[in-house]
DOTORZA-870641 format. One record per atom (N, C-alpha, C): residue number from 1; residue in three letters; atom name; x negated, y, z negated. Coordinates in steps of 0.001 Angstrom, whole numbers, plus 500000, padded with zeros to 6 digits. Layout:
N
REC pos code site      x      y      z
REC NUM  ala   CA      X      Y      Z
...
//
This chain:
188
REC pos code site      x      y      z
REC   1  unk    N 614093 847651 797158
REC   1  unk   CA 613096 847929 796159
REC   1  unk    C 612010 848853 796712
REC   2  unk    N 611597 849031 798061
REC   2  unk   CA 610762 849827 798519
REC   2  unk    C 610529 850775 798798
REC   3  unk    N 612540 851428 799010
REC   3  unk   CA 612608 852388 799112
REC   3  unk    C 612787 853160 797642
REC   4  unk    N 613180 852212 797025
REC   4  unk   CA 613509 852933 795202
REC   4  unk    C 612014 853411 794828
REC   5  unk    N 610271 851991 795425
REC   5  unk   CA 609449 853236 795044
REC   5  unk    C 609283 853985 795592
REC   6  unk    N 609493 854635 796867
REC   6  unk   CA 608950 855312 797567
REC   6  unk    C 610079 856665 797095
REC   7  unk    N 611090 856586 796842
REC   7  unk   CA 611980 857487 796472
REC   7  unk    C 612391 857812 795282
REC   8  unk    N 612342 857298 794314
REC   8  unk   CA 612427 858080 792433
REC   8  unk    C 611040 858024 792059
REC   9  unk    N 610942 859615 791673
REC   9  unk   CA 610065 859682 791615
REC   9  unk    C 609749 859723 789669
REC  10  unk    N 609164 859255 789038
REC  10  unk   CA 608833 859192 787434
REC  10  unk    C 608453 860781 787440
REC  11  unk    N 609975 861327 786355
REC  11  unk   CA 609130 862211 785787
REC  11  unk    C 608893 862622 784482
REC  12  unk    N 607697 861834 783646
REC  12  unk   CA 607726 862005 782275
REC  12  unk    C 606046 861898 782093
REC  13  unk    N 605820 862401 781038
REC  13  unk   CA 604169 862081 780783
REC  13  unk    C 603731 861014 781044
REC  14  unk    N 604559 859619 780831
REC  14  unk   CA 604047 858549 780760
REC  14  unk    C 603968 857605 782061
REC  15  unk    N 604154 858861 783100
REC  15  unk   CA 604487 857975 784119
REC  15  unk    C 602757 857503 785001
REC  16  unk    N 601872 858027 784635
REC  16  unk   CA 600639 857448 785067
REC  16  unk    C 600250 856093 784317
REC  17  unk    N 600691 856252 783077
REC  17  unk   CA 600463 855127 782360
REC  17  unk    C 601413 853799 783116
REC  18  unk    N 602261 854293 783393
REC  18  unk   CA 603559 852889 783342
REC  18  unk    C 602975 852591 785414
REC  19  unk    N 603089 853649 785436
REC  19  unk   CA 602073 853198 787278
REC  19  unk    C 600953 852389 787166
REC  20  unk    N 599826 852429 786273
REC  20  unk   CA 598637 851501 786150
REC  20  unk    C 599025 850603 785329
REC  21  unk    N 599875 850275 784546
REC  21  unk   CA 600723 849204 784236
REC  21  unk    C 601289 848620 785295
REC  22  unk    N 601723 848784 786290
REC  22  unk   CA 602839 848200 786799
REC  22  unk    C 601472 848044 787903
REC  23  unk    N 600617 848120 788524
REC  23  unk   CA 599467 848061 789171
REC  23  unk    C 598969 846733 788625
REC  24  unk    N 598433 846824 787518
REC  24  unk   CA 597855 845716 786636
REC  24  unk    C 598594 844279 786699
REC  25  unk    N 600296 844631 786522
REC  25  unk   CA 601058 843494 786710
REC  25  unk    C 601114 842752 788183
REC  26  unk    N 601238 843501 788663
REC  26  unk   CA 601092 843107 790395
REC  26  unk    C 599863 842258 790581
REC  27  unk    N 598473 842914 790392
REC  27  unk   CA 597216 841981 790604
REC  27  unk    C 597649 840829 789891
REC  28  unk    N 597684 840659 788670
REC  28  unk   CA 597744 839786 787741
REC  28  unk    C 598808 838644 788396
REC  29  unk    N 599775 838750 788755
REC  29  unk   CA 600731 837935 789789
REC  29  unk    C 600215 837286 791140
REC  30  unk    N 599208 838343 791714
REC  30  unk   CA 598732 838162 792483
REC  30  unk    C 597445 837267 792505
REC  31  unk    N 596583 837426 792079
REC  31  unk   CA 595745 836594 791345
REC  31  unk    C 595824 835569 791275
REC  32  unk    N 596754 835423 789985
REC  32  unk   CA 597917 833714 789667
REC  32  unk    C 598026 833079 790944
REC  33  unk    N 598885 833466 791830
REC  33  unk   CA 599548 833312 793293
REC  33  unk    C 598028 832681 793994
REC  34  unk    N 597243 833191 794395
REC  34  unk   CA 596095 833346 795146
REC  34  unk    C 594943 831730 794711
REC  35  unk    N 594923 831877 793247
REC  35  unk   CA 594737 830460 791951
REC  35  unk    C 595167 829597 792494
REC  36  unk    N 596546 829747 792492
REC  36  unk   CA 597137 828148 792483
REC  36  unk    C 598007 827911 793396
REC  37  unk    N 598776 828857 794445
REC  37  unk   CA 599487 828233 795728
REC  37  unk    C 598926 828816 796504
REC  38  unk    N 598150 829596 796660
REC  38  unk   CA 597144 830393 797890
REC  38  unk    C 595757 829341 797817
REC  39  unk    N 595350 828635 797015
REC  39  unk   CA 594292 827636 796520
REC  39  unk    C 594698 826297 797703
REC  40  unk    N 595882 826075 797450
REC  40  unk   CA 595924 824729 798450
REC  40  unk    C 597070 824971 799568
REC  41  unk    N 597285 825880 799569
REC  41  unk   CA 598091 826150 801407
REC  41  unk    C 597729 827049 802020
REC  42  unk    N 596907 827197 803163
REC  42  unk   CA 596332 828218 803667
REC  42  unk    C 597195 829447 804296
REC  43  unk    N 598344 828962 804635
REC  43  unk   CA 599505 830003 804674
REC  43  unk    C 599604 830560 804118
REC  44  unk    N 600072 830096 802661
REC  44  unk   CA 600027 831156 801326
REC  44  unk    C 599301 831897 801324
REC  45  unk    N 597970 831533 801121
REC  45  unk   CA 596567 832150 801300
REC  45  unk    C 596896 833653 802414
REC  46  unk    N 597036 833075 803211
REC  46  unk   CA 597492 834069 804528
REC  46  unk    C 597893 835296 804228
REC  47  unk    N 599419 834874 803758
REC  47  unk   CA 600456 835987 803428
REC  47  unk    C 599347 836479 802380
REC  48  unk    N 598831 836076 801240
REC  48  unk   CA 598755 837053 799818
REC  48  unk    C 597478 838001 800615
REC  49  unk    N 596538 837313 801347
REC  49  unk   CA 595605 838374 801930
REC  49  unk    C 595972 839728 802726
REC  50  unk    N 597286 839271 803511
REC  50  unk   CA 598250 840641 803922
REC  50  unk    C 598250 841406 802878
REC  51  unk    N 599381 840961 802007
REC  51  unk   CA 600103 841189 801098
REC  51  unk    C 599462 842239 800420
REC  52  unk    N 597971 842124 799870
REC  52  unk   CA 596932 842857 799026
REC  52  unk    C 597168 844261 799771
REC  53  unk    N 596475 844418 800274
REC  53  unk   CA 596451 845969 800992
REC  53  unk    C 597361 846264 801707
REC  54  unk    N 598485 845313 801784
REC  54  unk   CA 599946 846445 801995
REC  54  unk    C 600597 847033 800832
REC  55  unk    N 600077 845985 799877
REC  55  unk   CA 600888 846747 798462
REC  55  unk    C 600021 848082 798073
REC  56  unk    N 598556 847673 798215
REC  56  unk   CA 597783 848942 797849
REC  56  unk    C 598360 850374 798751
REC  57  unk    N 598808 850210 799428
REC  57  unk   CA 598941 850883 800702
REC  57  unk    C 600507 851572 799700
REC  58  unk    N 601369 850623 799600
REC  58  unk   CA 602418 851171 798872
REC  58  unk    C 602537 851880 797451
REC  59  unk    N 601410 851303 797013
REC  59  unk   CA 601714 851949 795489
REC  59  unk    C 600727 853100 795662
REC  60  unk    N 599401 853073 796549
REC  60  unk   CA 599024 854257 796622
REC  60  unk    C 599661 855540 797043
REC  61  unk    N 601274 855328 797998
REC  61  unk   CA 601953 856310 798316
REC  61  unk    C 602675 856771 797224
REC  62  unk    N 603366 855404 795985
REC  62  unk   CA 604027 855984 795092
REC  62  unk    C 603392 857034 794129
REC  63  unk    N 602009 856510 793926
REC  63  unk   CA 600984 857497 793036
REC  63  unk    C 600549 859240 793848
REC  64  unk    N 601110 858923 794420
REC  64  unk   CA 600729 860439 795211
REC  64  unk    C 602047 861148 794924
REC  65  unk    N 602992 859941 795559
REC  65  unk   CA 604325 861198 795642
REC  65  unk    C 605013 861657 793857
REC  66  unk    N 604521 860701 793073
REC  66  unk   CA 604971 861075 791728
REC  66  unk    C 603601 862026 791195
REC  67  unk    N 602291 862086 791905
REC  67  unk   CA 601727 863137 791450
REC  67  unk    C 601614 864635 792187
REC  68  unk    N 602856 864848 793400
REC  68  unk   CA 602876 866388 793483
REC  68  unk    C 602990 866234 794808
REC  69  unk    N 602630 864804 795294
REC  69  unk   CA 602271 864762 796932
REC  69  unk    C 601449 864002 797761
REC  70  unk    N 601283 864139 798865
REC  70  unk   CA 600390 863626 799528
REC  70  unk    C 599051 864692 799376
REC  71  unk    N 599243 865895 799976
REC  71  unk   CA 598571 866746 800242
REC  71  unk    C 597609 867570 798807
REC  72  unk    N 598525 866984 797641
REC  72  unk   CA 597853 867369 796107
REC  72  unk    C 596987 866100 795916
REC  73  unk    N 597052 865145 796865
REC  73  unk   CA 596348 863802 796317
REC  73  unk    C 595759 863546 797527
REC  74  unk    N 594881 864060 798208
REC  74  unk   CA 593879 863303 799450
REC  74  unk    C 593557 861714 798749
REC  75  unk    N 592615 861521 797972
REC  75  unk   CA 592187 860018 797832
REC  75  unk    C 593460 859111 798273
REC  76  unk    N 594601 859602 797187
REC  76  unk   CA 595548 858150 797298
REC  76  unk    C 596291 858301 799095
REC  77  unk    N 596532 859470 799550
REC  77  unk   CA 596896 859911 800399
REC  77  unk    C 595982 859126 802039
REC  78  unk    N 594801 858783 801741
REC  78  unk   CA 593430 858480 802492
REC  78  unk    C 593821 857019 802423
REC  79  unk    N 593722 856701 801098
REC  79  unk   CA 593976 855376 800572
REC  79  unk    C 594921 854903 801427
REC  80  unk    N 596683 855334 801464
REC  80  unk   CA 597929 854529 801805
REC  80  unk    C 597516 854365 802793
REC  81  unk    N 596920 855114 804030
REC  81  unk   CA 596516 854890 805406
REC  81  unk    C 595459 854157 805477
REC  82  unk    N 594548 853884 805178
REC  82  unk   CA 593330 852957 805392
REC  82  unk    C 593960 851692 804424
REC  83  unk    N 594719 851813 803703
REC  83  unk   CA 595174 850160 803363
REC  83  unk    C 596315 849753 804352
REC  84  unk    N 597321 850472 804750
REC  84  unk   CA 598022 849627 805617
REC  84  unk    C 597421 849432 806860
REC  85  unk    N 596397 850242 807057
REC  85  unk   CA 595284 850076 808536
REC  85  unk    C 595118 848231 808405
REC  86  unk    N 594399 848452 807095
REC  86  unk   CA 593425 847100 806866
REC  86  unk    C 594640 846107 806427
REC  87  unk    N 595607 846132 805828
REC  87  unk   CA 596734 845308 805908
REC  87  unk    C 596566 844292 807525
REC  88  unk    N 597237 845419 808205
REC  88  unk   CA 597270 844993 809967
REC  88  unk    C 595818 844667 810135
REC  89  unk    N 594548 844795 809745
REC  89  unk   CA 593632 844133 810539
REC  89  unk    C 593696 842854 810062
REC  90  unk    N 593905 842791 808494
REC  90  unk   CA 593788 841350 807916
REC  90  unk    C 595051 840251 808750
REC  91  unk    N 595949 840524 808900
REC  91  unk   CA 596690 840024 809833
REC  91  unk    C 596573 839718 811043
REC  92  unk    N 595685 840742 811869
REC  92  unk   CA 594794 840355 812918
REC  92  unk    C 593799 839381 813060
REC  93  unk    N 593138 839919 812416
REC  93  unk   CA 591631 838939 811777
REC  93  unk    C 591807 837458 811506
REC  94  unk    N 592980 836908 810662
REC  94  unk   CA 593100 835793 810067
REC  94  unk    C 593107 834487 811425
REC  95  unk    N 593976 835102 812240
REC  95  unk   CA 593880 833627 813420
REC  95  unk    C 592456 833565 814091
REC  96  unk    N 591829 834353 814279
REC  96  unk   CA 590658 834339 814943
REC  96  unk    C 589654 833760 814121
REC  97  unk    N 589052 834731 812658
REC  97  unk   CA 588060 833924 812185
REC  97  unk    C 588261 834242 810470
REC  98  unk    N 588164 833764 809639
REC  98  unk   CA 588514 833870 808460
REC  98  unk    C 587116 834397 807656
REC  99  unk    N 585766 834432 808182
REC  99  unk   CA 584755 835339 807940
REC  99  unk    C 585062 836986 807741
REC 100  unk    N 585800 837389 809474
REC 100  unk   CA 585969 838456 809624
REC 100  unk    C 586835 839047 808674
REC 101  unk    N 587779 838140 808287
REC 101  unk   CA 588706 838566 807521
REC 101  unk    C 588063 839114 806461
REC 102  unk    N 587624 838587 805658
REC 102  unk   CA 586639 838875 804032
REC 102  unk    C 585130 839830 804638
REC 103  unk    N 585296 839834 805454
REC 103  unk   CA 584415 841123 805516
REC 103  unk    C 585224 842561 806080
REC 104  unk    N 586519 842292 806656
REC 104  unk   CA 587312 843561 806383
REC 104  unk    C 587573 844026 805293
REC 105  unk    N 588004 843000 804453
REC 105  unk   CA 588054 843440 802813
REC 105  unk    C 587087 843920 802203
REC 106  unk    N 585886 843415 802435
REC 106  unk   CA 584683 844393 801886
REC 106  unk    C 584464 845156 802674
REC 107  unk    N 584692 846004 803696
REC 107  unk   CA 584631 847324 804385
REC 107  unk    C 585908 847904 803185
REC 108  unk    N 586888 847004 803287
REC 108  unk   CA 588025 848044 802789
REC 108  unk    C 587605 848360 800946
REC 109  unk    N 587370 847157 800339
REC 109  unk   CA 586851 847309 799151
REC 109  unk    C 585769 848724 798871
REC 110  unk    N 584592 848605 799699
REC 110  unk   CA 584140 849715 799757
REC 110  unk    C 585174 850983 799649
REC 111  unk    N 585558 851054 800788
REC 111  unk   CA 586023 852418 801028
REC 111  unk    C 587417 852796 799852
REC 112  unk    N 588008 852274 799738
REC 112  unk   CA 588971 852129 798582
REC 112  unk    C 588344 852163 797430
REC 113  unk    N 587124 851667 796990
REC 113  unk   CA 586577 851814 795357
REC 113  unk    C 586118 853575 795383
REC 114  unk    N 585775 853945 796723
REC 114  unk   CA 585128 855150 796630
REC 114  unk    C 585971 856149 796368
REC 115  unk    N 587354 855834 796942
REC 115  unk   CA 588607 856526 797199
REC 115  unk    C 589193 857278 795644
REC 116  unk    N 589041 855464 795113
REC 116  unk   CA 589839 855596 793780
REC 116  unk    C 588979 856288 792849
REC 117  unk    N 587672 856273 792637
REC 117  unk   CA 586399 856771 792321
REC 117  unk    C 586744 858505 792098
REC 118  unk    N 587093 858835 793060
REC 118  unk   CA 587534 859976 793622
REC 118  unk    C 588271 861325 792582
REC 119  unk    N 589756 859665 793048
REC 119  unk   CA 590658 859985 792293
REC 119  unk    C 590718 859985 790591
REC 120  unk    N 589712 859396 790467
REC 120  unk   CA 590105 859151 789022
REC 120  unk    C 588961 860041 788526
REC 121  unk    N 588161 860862 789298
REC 121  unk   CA 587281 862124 788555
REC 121  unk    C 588335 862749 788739
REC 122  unk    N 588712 863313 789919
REC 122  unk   CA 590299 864442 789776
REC 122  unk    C 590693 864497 788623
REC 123  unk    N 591461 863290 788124
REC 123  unk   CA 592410 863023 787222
REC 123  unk    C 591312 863367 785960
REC 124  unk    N 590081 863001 785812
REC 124  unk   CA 589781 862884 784212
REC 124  unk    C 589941 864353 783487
REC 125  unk    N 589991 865119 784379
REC 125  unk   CA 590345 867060 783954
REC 125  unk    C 591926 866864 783264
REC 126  unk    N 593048 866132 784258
REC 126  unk   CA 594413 866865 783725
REC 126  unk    C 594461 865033 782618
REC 127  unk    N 594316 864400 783255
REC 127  unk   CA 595113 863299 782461
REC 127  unk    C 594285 862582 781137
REC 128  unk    N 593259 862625 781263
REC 128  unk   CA 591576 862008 780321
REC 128  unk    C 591677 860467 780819
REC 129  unk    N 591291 860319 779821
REC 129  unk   CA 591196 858390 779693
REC 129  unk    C 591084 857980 781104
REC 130  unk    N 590323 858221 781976
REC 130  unk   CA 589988 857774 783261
REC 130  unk    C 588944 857140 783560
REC 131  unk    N 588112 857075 782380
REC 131  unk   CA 586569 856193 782645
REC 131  unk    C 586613 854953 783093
REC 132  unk    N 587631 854401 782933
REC 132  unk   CA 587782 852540 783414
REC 132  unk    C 587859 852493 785030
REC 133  unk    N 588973 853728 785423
REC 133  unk   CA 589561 853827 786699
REC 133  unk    C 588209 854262 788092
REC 134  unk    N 587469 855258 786995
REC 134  unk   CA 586039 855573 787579
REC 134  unk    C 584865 854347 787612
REC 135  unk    N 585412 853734 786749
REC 135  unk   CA 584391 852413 786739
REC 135  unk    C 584440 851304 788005
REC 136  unk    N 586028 851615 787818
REC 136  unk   CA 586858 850176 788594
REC 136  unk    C 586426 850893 789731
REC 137  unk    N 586738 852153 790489
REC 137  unk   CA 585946 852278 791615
REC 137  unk    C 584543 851815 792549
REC 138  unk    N 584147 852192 791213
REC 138  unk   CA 582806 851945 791826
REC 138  unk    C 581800 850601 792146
REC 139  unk    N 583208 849912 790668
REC 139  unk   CA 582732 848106 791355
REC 139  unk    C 583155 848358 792614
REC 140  unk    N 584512 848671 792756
REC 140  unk   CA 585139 847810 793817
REC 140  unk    C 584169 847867 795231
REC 141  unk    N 583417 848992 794777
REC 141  unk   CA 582476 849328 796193
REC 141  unk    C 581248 848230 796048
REC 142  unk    N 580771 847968 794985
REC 142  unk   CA 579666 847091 794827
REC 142  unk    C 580611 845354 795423
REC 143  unk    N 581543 845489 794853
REC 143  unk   CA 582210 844339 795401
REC 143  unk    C 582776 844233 796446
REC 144  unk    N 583066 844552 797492
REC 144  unk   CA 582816 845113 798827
REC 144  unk    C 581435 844549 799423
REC 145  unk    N 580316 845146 798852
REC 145  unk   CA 579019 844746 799885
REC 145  unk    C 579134 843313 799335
REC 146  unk    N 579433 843059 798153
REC 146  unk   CA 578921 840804 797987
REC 146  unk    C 580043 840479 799266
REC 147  unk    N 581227 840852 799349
REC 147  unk   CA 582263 840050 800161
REC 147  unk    C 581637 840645 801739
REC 148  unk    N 580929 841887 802121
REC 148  unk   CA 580649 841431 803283
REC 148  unk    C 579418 840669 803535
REC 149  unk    N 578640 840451 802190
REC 149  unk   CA 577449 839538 802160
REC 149  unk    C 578197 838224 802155
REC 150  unk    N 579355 837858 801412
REC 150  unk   CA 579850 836421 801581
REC 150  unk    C 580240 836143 802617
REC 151  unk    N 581170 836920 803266
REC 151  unk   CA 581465 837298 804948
REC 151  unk    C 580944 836627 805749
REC 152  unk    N 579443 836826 805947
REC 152  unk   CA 578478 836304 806630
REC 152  unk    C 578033 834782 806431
REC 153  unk    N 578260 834523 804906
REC 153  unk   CA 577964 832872 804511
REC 153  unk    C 578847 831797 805495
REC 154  unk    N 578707 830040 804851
REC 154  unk   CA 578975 829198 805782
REC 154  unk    C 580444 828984 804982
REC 155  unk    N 580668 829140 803941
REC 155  unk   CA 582119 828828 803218
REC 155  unk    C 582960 829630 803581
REC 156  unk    N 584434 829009 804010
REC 156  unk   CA 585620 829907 804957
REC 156  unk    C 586529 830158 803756
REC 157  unk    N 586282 831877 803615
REC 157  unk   CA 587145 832752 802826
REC 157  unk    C 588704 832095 802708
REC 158  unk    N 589279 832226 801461
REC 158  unk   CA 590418 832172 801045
REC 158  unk    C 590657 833073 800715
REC 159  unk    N 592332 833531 800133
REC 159  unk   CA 592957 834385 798916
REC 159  unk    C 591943 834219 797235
REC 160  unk    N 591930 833245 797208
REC 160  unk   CA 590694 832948 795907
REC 160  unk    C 588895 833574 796006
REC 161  unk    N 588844 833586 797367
REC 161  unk   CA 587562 834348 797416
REC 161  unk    C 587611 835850 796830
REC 162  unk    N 588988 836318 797485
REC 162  unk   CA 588868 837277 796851
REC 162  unk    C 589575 838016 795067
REC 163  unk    N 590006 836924 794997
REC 163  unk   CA 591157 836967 793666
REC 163  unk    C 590096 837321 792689
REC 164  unk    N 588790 837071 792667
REC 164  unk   CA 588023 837961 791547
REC 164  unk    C 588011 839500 791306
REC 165  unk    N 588216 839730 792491
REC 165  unk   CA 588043 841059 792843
REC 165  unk    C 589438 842206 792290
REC 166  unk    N 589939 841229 792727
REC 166  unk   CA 591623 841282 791921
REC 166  unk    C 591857 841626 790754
REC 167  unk    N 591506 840496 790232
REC 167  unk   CA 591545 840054 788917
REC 167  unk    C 590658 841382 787810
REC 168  unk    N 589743 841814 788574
REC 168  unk   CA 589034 843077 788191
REC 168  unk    C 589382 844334 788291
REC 169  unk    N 590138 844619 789048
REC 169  unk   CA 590929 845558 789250
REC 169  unk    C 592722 845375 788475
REC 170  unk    N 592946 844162 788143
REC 170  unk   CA 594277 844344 787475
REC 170  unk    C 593031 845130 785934
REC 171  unk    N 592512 844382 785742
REC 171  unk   CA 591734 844739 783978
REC 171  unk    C 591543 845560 784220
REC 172  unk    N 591118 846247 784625
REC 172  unk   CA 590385 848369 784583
REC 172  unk    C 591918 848853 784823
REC 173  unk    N 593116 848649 785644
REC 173  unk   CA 594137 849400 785595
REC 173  unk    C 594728 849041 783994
REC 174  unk    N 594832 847913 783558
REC 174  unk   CA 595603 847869 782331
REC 174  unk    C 594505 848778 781053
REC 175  unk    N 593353 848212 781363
REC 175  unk   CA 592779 849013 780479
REC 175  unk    C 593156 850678 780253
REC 176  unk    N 593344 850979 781294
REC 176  unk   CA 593852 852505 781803
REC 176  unk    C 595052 852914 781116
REC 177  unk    N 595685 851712 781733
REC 177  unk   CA 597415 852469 781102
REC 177  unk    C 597054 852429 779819
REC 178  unk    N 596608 851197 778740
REC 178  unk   CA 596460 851087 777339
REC 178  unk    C 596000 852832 776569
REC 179  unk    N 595213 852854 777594
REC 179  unk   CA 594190 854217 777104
REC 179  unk    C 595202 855225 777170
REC 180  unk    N 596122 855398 778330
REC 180  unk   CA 596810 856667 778608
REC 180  unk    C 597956 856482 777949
REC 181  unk    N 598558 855581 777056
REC 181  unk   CA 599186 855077 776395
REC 181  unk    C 598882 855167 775150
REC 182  unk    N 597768 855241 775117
REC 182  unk   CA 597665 855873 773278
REC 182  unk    C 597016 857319 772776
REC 183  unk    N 596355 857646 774259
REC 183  unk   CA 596425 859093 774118
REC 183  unk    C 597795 860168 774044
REC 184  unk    N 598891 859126 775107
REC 184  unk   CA 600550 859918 775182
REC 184  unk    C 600936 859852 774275
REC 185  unk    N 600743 859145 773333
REC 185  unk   CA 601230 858967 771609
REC 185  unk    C 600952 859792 770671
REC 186  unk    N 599450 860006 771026
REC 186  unk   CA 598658 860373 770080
REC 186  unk    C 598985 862153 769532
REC 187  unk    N 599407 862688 771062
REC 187  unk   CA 599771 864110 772044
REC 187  unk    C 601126 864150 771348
REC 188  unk    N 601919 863050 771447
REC 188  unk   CA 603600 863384 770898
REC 188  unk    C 604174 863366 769423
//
């Protein structure tokens, strides 16, 4: 399956839409996951905190290579590398102290909301309907500084600490596809 995304590449108008769809579905799973078996096994917990920014890491490569490239897409391009960076730190981080952990995520939250921020002014020229994606950026950066402000608190981070954050980012991507989904209609 990883190599199928990394290798067919969508080529139809609708393929930004069905990418922030299929983005949206992932959090939304993830989320769930994070709720209710990442909630009471800290293993679970474990894996889904990997899990987050390796997938970002992956689908940010698929969104590049179905939009022209790496090199036509710096943000997502910036992105795949600083999420599988932070993938491996969160994996690092977790046996030692579970603070550090949730304050890598808000370093990475930051830098990733700014990323996508980025990307989704790029995009509002060729594709429109990008205001959610520009929005969702710029939480994600505001949400970033609470998690390295929670970071610092006495309560030991879970997958659920951060599943809000999640959960906010599946809604601004679906909102997205909806939008680019009825503008592709609207166009055909």
């Amino acid at each position: 399956m990883i190599s199928r995304i990394l290798t067919s590449p969508q080529e139809t108008p609708n393929a930004l839409a069905r990418y922030y769809f299929l983005r949206a579905g992932v959090s939304i799973a993830w989320v769930i996951a994070a709720f209710t078996v990442g909630a009471v096994n800290p293993i679970v917990s474990a894996v889904l905190l990997i899990l987050y920014p390796a997938w970002d890491a992956l689908a940010n490569a698929r969104d590049a290579r179905d939009n022209g490239g790496f090199r036509a897409n710096p943000p997502q391009a910036l992105n795949t590398v600083v999420s599988m960076i932070v993938a491996l730190a969160v994996a690092a981080t977790l046996p030692i102290d579970a603070h550090l952990t949730l304050g890598v995520f808000g370093v990475w939250a930051i830098l990733a909301g700014l990323l996508q921020l980025g990307a989704g002014v790029r995009r509002r020229k060729v594709y429109g309907a990008q205001w959610a994606m520009i929005l969702s950026g710029g939480q994600s950066a505001l949400a970033g500084g609470f998690m390295i402000v929670r970071a610092l608190g006495p309560t030991v981070p879970t997958a659920a600490s951060v599943a809000p954050y999640a959960a906010f980012g599946a809604f601004y991507f679906l909102i997205s596809a909806i939008l680019l989904t009825v503008k592709n209609r609207r166009r055909a």
